[in-house]
C-alpha positions as CSV (number, residue, x, y, z in Angstrom):
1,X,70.8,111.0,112.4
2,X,74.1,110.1,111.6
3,X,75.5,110.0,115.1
4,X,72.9,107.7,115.9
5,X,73.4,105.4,113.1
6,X,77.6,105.4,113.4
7,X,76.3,104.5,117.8
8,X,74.8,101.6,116.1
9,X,78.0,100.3,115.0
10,X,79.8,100.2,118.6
11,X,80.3,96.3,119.6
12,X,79.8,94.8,116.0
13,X,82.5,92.6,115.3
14,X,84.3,94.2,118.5
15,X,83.9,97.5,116.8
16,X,85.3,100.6,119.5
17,X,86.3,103.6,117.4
18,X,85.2,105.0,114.3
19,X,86.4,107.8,112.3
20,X,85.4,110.2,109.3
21,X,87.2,110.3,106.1
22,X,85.9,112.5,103.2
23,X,82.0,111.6,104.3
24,X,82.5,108.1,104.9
25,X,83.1,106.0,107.9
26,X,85.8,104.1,109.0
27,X,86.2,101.3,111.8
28,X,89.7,101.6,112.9
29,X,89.5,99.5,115.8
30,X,90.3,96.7,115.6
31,X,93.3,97.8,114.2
32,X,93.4,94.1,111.8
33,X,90.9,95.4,109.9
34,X,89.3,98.2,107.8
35,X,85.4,98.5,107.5
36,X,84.4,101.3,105.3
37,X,80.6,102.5,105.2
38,X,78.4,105.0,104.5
39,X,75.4,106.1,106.4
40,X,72.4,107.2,104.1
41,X,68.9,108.2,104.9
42,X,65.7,108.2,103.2
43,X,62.7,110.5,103.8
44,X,60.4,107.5,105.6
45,X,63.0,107.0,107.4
46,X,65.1,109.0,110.4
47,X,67.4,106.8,111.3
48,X,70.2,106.2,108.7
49,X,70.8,102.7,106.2
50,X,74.3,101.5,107.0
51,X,75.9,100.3,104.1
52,X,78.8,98.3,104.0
53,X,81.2,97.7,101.6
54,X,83.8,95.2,103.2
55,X,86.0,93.9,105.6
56,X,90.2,94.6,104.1
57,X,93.0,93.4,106.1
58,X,95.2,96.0,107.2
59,X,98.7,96.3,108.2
60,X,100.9,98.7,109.8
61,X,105.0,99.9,109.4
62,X,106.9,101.4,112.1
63,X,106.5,105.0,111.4
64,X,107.5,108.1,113.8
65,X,108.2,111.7,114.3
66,X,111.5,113.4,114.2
67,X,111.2,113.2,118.4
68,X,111.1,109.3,118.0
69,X,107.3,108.9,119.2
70,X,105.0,106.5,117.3
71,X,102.6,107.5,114.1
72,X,99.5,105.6,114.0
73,X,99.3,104.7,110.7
74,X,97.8,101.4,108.8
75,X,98.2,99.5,105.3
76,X,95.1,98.1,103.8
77,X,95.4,95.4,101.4
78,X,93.5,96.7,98.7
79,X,90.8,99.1,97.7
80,X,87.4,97.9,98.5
81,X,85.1,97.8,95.8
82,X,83.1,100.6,97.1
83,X,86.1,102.7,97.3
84,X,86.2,101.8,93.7
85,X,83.1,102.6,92.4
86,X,83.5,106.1,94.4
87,X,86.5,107.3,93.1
88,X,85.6,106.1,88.9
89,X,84.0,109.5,88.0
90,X,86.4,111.7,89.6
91,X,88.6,112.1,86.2
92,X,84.7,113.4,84.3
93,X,84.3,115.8,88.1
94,X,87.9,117.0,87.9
95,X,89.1,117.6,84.0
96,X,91.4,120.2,84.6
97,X,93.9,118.3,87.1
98,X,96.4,116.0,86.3
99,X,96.9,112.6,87.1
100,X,100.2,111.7,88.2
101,X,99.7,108.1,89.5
102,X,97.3,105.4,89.5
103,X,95.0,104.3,92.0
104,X,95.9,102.4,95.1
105,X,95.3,101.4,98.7
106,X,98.8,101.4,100.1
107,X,99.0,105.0,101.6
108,X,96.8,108.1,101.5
109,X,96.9,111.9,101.4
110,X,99.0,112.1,105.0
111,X,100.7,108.8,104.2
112,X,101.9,110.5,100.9
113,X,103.2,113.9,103.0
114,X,104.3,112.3,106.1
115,X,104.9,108.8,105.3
116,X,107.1,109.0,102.3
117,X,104.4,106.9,100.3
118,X,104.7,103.9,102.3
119,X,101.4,103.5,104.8
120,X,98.0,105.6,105.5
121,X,97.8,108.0,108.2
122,X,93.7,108.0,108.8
123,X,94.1,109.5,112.6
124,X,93.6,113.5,111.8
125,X,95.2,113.6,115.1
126,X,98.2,112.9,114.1
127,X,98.8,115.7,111.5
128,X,99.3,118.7,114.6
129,X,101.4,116.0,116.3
130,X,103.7,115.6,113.6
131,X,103.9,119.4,112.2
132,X,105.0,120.0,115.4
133,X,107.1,117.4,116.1
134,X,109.1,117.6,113.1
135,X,109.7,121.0,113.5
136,X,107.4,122.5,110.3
137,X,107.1,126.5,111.0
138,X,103.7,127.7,109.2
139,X,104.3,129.9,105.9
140,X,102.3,133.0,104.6
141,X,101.1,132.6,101.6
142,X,103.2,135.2,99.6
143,X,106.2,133.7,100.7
144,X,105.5,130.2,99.4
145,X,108.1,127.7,97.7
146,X,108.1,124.5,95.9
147,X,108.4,121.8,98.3
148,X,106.5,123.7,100.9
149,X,103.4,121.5,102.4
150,X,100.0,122.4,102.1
151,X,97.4,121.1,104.9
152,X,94.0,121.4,104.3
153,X,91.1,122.6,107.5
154,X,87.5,121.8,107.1
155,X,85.0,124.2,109.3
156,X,86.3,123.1,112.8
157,X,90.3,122.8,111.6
158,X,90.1,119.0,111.5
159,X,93.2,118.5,108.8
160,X,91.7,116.5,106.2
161,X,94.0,116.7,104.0
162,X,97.6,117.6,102.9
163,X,99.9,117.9,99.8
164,X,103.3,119.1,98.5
165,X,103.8,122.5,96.4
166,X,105.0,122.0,93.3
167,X,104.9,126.0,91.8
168,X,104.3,128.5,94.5
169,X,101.3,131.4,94.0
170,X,102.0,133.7,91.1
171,X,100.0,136.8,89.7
172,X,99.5,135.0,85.8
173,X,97.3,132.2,88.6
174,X,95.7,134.3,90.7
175,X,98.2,134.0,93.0
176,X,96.8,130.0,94.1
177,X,99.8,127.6,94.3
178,X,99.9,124.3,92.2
179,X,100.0,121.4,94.3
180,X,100.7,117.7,94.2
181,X,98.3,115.6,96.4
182,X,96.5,112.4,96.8
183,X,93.0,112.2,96.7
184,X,91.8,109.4,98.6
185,X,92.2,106.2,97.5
186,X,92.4,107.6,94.0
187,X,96.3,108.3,93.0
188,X,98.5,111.1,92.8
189,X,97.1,114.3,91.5
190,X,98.8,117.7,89.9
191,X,96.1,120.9,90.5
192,X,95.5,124.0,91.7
193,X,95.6,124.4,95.3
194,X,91.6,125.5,95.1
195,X,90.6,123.0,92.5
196,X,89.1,119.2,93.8
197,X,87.3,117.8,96.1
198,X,88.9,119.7,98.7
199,X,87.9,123.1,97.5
200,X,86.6,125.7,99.7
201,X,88.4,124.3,102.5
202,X,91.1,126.9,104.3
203,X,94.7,125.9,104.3
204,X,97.9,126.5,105.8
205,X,101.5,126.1,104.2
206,X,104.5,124.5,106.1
207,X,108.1,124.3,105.8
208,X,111.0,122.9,107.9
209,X,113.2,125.8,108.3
C-alpha cells in the first residue's frame, strides 16, 4: 500500500525522489524544496490518503568529508506545521530524558554529528560514506568513551539515526551509555542510549582514532 501511494507522488510538481524519515516521507527532489507527508490508510480503503503538510524552502552549505568529496545535505527554512504538531507530545512520551535545546529546522540528527549543527543530512546514504571517509574505526561497546558516536540501524542497517556519548556504559546503568542526540525536528536531547523514539533499534559506536 504504501509503495503504491509514495508511486503516486512521482511527477507532482516535478517530484523524482522520495525518501523515509522516522515514518514519514520526504520529497528531496527538487532539491528547492521540502515536501513532508504521510501516507495513511483506512479499512474501506487499500490504497493510502496522502497527506500533505507543506511546501518549505530549503537551502544547502558546502559540506564535505575529510577526503574533500561533497555531503548532500539541505537547510529548510522552518518547521512545517505538521512537523510541529508531531513532535508537541514527545516531552509527555519521553519524561525521563532531558532537553538540551529547543526545537528547530536548521539541522537534524546527522546534521548535528556530522555537520557541526549547521545543515540536515536526510540522505542515509551518506552516513557509511562519511564514517568511512573520515576515518571513524567502529568501538565495542565495553570500550566506550565520551565523545564517541553512536549510530543507530533499523532492521535492514539503514542508519537512521546518530548521536554523541556524553558518559560511556557503566554497571550502576546497566552498562547502556548516555547519549546526546537530536530527535528529529524536535531539539537536542540528553538520554539513555535505549530510551526514545529510537529504542530497540541496534547501534554501533565510532571514534576517530
Amino acid at each position: 500500500m504504501l509503495q503504491n501511494a509514495v508511486e503516486k507522488l512521482l511527477g507532482y510538481k516535478g517530484i523524482t525522489a522520495i525518501r523515509s524519515r522516522m515514518g514519514n516521507y520526504q520529497c528531496v527532489s527538487p532539491p528547492s524544496t521540502t515536501l513532508t507527508f504521510v501516507v495513511v490508510s483506512t479499512p474501506s480503503k487499500k490504497m493510502g490518503q496522502i497527506i500533505f503538510s507543506g511546501e518549505i524552502p530549503t537551502a544547502s552549505i558546502k559540506l564535505q568529508t575529510k577526503l574533500g568529496n561533497d555531503i548532500e545535505n539541505c537547510q529548510p527554512a522552518e518547521l512545517s506545521a505538521f512537523i510541529l504538531n508531531q513532535i508537541a507530545d514527545i516531552p509527555k512520551k519521553f519524561p525521563n530524558m532531558r532537553i538540551r535545546s529547543g526545537a528547530n529546522a536548521a539541522y537534524n540528527c546527522h546534521g548535528f554529528m556530522f555537520g557541526s549543527r549547521r545543515t540536515c543530512i536526510e540522505n542515509l546514504a551518506e552516513i557509511p560514506r562519511i564514517l568511512q571517509e573520515d576515518g571513524y574505526t567502529e568501538i565495542p561497546t565495553d570500550q566506550v568513551l565520551p565523545g564517541d558516536v553512536i549510530v543507530y540501524y533499523d532492521d535492514v542497517q539503514s542508519p537512521e539515526h546518530s548521536g554523541v556519548v556524553v558518559r560511556e556504559p557503566a554497571e550502576s546503568n546497566l552498562n547502556i551509555p548516555l547519549v546526546c542526540s537530536k530527535w528529529g525536528g524536535f531539539g537536542e536531547v540528553v538520554h539513555d542510549a535505549h530510551y526514545g523514539p529510537y529504542a530497540g533499534w541496534k547501534w554501533r559506536f565510532y571514534r576517530i582514532l
